[in-house]
N, C-alpha and C positions, 0 to 999 in steps of 0.2 A: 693876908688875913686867912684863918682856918675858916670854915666850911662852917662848922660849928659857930663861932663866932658871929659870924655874919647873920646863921639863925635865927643867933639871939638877939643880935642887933633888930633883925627884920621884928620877931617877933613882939617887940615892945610897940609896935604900931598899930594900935586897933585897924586899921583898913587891911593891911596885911594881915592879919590874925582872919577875921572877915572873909575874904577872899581865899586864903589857907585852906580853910574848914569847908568852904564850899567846892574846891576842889577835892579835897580830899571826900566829900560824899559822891561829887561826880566820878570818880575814879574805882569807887568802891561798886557803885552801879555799874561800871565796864567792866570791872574784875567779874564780878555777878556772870554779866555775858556771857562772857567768855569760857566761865567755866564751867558752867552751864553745858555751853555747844561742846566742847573739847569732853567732858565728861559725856557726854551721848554718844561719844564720836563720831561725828560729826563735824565735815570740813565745811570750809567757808563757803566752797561753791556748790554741795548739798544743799544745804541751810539756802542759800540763792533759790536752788531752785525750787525747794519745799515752798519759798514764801515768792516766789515770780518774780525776782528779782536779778537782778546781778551781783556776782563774785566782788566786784568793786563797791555796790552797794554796801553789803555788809564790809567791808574793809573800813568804808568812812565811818559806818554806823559804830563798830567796832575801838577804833581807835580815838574816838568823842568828835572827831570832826563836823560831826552834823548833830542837831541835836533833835532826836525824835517824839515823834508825837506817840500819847501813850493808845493808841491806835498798830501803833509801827510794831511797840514793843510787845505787845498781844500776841501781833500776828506773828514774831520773832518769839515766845513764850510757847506758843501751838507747834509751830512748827517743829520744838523741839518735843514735843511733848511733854509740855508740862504746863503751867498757870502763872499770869501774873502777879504779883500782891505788892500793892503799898502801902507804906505803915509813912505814918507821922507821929515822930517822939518826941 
């Protein structure tokens, strides 16, 4: 079965559609991150130490493995110099 196919298969399932769309917001907020930090240049274990943390730390935070509190992402927003904002559309 193509790749394709199976998409479209998946995608005729509301729970899959569902779950789709929320990953794809979650992912879109780590893209953010990331480019965020890599456009300041600024490396991971910078960024650590700006915010007291560990090189590991932002790796998990980074990659969705943990998910943070919007406290976390402040202090990751400052550190880079710049501001948080959440919109709800």
């Amino acid at each position: 079965m193509e790749l394709s196919e199976l998409k479209r298969q998946l995608m005729a399932d509301p729970a899959f559609v569902a779950a789709y769309d929320e990953a794809v917001e979650e992912y879109a907020a780590l893209e953010a991150m990331i480019k965020a930090r890599a456009g300041a240049g600024v490396t991971q274990a910078e960024l650590a130490e700006r915010m007291g943390t560990t090189q590991s730390a932002i790796a998990r935070l980074e990659s969705g493995r943990v998910s943070p509190s919007v406290a976390t992402l402040q202090k990751y927003a400052r550190a880079l110099g710049k501001r948080l904002k959440i919109e709800m559309v």
